[in-house]
N, C-alpha and C positions, 0 to 999 in steps of 0.2 A: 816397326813401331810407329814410324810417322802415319806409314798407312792408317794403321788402324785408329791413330788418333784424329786421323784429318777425318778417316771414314765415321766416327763417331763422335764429330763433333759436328757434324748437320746434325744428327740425332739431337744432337745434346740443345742445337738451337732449336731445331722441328719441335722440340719437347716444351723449350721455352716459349715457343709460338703459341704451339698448342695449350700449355697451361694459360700463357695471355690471354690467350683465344678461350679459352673456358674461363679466368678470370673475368671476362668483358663481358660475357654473355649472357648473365644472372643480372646483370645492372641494368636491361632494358625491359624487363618485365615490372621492376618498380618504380620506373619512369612511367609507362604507361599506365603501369594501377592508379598510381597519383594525379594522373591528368586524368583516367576516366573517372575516382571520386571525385575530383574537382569539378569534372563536367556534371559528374550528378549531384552533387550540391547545390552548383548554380543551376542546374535544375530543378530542385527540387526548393532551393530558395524562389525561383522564377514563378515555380507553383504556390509557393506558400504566400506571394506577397501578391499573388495574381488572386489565390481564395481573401488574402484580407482586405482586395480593392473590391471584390465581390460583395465581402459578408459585407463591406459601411453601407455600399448602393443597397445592399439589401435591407438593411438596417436604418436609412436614411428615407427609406422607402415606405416599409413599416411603420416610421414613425410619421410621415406626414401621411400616410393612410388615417393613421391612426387619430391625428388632427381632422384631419377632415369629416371624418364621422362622428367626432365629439362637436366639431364648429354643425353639422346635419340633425346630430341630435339635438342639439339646443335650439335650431331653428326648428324643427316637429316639433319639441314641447312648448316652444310659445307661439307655435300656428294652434296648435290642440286647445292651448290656453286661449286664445281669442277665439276658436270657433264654442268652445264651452261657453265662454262668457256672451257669447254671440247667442248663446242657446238662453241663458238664462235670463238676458234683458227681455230675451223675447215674451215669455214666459212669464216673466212680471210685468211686461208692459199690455198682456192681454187680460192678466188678473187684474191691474187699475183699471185698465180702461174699459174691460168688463163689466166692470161694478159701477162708472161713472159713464159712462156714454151707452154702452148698450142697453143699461137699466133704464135711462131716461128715456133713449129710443124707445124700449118696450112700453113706457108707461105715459105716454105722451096721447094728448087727448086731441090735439087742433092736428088735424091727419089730409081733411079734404083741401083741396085746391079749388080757389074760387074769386071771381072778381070782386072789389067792392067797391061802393061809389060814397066817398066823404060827403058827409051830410055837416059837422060840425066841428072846428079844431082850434079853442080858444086857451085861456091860462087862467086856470079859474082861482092858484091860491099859493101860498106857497107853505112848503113843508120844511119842519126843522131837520136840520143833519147836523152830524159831527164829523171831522175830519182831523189829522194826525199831523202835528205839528214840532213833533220830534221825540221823545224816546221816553215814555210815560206821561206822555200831555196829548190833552184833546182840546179841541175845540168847539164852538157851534156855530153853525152856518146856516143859509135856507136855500133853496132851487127852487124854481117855478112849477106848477104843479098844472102841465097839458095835457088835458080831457080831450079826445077825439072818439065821434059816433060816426058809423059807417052803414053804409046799405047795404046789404046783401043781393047782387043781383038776381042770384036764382030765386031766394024765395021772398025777396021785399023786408027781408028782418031788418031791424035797427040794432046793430050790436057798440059793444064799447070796442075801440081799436085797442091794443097794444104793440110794444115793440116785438119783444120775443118772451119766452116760457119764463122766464127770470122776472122779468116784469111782474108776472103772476104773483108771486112768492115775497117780492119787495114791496111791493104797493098797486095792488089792483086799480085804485083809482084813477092814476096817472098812466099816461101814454108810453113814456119815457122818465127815467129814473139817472140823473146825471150824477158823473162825482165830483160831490161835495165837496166847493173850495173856499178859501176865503174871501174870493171876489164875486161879490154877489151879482153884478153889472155882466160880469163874462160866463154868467152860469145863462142869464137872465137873455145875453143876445142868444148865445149857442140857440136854448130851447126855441124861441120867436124864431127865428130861421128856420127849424123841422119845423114850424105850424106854418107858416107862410109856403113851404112847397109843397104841402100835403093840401091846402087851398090850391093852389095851382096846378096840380096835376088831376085831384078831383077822385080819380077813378085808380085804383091802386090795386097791387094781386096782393090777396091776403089767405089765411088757413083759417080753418073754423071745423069746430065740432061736429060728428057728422050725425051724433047720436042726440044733440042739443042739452047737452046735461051743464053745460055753461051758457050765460050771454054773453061772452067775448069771443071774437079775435086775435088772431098775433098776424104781424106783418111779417115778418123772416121767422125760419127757424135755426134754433141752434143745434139742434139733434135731428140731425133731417140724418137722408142716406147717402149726402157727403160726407159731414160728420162721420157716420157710421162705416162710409168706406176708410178714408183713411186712418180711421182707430184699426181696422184689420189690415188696412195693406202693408203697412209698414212694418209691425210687429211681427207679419209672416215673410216679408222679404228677408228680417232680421232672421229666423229664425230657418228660411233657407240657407242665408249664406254660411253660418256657422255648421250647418248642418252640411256643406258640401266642402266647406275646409277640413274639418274634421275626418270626412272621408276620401278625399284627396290624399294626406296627410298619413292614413291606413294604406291607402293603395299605390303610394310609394314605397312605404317600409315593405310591403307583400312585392312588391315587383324587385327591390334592393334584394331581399331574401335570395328570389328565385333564382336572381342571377348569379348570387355566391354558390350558391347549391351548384348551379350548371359550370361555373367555374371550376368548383372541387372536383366536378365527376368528370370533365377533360383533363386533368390534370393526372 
């Protein structure tokens, strides 16, 4: 009886090992499941807070793109806007000055160039004027009224001088046509001073008729083919420049285009 009791009581431990030993044995597979969810959590949180550091840069991205091409746009449409309005000063400063200078140019009668030599340049009288002495008031005044006769070198004529085309139109009679003020002494030396150097010099370049359908004269002209250049140069510089902003301005938005397109298509 001892025997068998001693002999079955390793058994009896072996058995208690053994069930320990299987009770122990179950408890290491939910150790590890636990620490492998954890690990994929924190991975999977690692992932998820590494796309929401993504999506802001992307999103922070986006939006000053998005600035940027709204600050681009508004700089094209007030370039567009100045080359337009670049377009249309131009365009009306050829329609005035079409009508006022190149008309005169066309219809201007003293054309030839020619010497002349002072024959006579006195102040034979004076003429009544008014002049503007503030904001519905006139007044009256007079100027001197300087007659000068000139030679014609080429062909020996005695013609009347004038100043320029305008002379024509205000008072044929007079040389020069001053404005009107209320000091009569200082109308009075000005004129005496142009007749005393026109005495002096003698021999003067003047324009004349070439067809003789007047007996004057003019000394300058005001619608010569300076005049007449720069009534056109400027008007078409103006109307270049708008005209090359404008298309500057196209052929950025076309090359921006191209480069999105070549963008999307590597992508």
């Amino acid at each position: 009886m001892l025997n068998q009791r001693s002999f079955r009581s390793p058994h009896c431990a072996t058995g208690r090992v053994s069930s320990s030993g299987s009770n122990s044995r179950p408890q290491l597979p939910h150790s590890s499941e636990s620490m492998f969810l954890w690990a994929g959590r924190k991975a999977t949180d690692g992932r998820s807070e590494h796309r929401s550091i993504y999506q802001n840069i992307r999103e922070y991205d986006v939006l000053d793109r998005k600035k940027t091409e709204t600050a681009l746009r508004a700089g094209e449409d007030r370039a567009i806007l100045l080359g337009l309005s670049m377009v249309v000063l131009s365009v009306m400063m050829y329609f005035v000055l079409g009508i006022t200078i190149l008309r005169a140019y066309s219809d201007r009668v003293w054309t030839d160039k020619t010497s002349c030599t002072v024959v006579n340049s006195t102040i034979v009288c004076d003429v009544s004027c008014s002049y503007s002495c503030g904001a519905e008031c006139r007044r009256s005044s007079r100027y001197p009224c300087l007659q000068v006769f000139v030679s014609l070198n080429s062909s020996g004529k005695v013609v009347r001088l004038l100043h320029d085309e305008e002379t024509q139109d205000g008072d044929p009679e007079c040389f020069y046509i001053p404005k009107c003020h209320k000091d009569y002494a200082a109308t009075h030396a000005v004129v005496q001073n142009i007749s005393e150097r026109l005495r002096s010099q003698r021999t003067v370049t003047c324009f004349v008729d070439p067809t003789d359908r007047t007996d004057s004269a003019i000394l300058t002209q005001i619608y010569g083919r300076v005049a007449v250049f720069h009534s056109l140069f400027w008007p078409t510089c103006t109307l270049i420049g708008g005209t090359i902003i404008i298309a500057m301005v196209k052929l950025t938005q076309y090359l921006s285009i191209m480069c999105e397109r070549v963008s999307r298509a590597k992508r």
